[in-house]
MILO-757831 format. One line per field, with one value per residue (C-alpha): residue in one letter; residue number from 0; x negated, y, z negated. Coordinates in steps of 0.05 Angstrom, whole numbers, plus 5000, padded with zeros to 4 digits. Each point is the difference from the previous one (the first is absolute). Example, Ala and Ser with C-alpha at 12.3 -4.5 7.8 and 13.67 -1.06 7.14 Angstrom:
<atoms>
type	(A	S)
seq	(0	1)
X	(4754	4973)
Y	(4910	5069)
Z	(4844	5013)
</atoms>
This chain:
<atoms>
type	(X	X	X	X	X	X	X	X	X	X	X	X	X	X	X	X	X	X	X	X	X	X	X	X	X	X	X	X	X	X	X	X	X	X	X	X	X	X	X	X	X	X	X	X	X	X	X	X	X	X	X	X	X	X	X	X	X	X	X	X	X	X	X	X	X	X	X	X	X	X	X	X	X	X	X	X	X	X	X	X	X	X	X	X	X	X	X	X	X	X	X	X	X	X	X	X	X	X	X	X	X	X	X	X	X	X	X	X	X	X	X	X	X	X	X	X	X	X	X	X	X	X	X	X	X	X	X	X	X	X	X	X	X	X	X	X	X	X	X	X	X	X	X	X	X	X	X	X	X	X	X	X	X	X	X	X	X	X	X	X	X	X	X	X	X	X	X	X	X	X	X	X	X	X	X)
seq	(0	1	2	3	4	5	6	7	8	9	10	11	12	13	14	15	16	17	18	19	20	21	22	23	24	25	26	27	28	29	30	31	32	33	34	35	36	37	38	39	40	41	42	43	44	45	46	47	48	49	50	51	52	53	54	55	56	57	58	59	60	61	62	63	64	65	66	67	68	69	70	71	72	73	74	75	76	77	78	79	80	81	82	83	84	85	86	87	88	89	90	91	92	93	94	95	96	97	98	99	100	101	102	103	104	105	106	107	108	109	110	111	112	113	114	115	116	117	118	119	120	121	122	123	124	125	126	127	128	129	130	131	132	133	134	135	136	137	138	139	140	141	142	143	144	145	146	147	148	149	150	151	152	153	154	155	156	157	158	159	160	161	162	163	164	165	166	167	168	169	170	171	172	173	174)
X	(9143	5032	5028	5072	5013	4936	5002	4944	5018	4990	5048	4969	5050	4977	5028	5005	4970	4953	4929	5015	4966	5056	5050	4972	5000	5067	5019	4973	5040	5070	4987	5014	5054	5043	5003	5028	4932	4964	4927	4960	4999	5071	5013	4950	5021	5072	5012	4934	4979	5056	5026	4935	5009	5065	5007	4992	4972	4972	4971	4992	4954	4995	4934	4955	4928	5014	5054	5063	5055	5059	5016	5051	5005	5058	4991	5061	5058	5029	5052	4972	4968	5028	5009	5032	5048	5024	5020	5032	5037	5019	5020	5071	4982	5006	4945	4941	5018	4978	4941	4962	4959	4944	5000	4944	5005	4981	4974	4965	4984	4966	4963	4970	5051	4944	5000	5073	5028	4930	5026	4967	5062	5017	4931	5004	5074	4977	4941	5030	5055	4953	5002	5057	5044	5059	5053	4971	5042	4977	5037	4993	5053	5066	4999	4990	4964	4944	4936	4991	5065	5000	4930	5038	5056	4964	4958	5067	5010	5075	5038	5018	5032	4988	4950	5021	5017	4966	4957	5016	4975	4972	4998	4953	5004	4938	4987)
Y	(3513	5057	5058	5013	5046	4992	5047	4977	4930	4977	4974	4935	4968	4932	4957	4912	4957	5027	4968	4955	5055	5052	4954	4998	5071	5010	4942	5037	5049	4970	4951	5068	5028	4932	4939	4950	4958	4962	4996	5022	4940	4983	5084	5006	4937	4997	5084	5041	4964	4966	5079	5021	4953	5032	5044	5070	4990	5061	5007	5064	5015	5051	4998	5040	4991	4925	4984	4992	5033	4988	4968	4984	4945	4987	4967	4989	4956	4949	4944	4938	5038	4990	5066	5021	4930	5028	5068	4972	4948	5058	5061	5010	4972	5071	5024	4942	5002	5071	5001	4938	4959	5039	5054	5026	4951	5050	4947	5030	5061	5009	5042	4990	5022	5062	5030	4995	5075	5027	4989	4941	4960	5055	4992	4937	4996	5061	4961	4919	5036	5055	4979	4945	5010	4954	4985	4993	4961	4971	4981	5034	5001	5019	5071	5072	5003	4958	5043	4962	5000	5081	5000	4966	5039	5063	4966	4994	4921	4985	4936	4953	4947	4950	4943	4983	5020	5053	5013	5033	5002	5068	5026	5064	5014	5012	5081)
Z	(8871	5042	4974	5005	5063	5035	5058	5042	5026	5075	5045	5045	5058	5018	5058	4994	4955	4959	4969	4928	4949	5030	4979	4940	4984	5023	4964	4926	5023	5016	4939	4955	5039	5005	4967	5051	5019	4950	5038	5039	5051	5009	5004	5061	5036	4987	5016	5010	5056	5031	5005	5029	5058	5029	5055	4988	4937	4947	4935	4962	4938	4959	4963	4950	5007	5014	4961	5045	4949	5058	5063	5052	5054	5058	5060	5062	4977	5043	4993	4974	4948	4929	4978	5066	5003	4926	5025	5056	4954	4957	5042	5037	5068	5037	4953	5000	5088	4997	4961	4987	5043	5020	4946	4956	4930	4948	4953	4936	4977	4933	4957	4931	4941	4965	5078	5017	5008	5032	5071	5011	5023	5052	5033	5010	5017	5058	5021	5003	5052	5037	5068	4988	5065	4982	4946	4934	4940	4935	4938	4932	4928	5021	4950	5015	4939	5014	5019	5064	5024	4992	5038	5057	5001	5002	5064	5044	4983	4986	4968	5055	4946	4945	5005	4925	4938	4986	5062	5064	5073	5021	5069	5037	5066	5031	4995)
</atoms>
């Protein structure tokens, strides 16, 4: 396994779908970091892919050797998509008008637990919106505590509401 604070990863950006045994290694990968897909199959199908289809879409990895030990993924957000029909459903009108539909979904973004603090995040964070020439949002916990909510706010994305308990909708205006 990796060492803790491995300083010489890579940094891949990959556009549309992407072959099944890339999947699968991002899929060992996001299987440590979360815990919201029970297999392989149903995560590729039902999110992976179906993601990798949309306009505009990007995937990030971070790997060692080739071992992918992060990764991030957006693509352009429209109406008619769920995650952008739950915004809109949840933000004060004047907010969802002026930013979604057509924004940058920052989807995921996540790095093994033994390499969080190296930096890794930040490189992909950097790298998923290099180039990205529109609004960006994503949702994320709803406290200033929470490591990834400090790497956003340190990257110029500010808290456009609540989508629920708990978890808020993030906005960046393209720099």
């Amino acid at each position: 396994m990796l060492e803790p604070m491995t300083p010489h990863w890579t940094i891949e950006v990959r556009r549309g779908p992407q072959p099944r045994d890339e999947g699968r290694r991002v899929w060992e990968c996001y299987r440590e970091v979360f815990s919201d897909a029970e297999d392989f199959d149903g995560w590729l199908a039902g999110m992976f892919d179906r993601h990798a289809r949309r306009e505009g879409h990007r995937l990030v990895v971070a790997s060692v050797d080739d071992e992918i030990i992060g990764f991030a993924w957006g693509y352009v957000g429209e109406f008619g998509q769920y995650w952008t029909d739950l915004a809109a459903s949840a933000l004060p009108e004047p907010v969802s008008a002026a930013w979604l539909g057509g924004h940058f979904e920052f989807v995921e973004l996540g790095v093994r637990p033994k390499l969080r603090g190296a930096g890794v995040g930040r490189a992909l964070h950097d790298a998923l919106l290099d180039g990205v020439d529109r609004r960006a949002l994503l949702s994320t916990a709803d406290d200033d505590a929470d490591p990834a909510v400090q790497l956003y706010l340190r990257s110029g994305w500010r808290r456009l509401g609540a989508l629920s308990t708990g978890v808020q909708v993030m906005g960046r205006m393209p720099h």
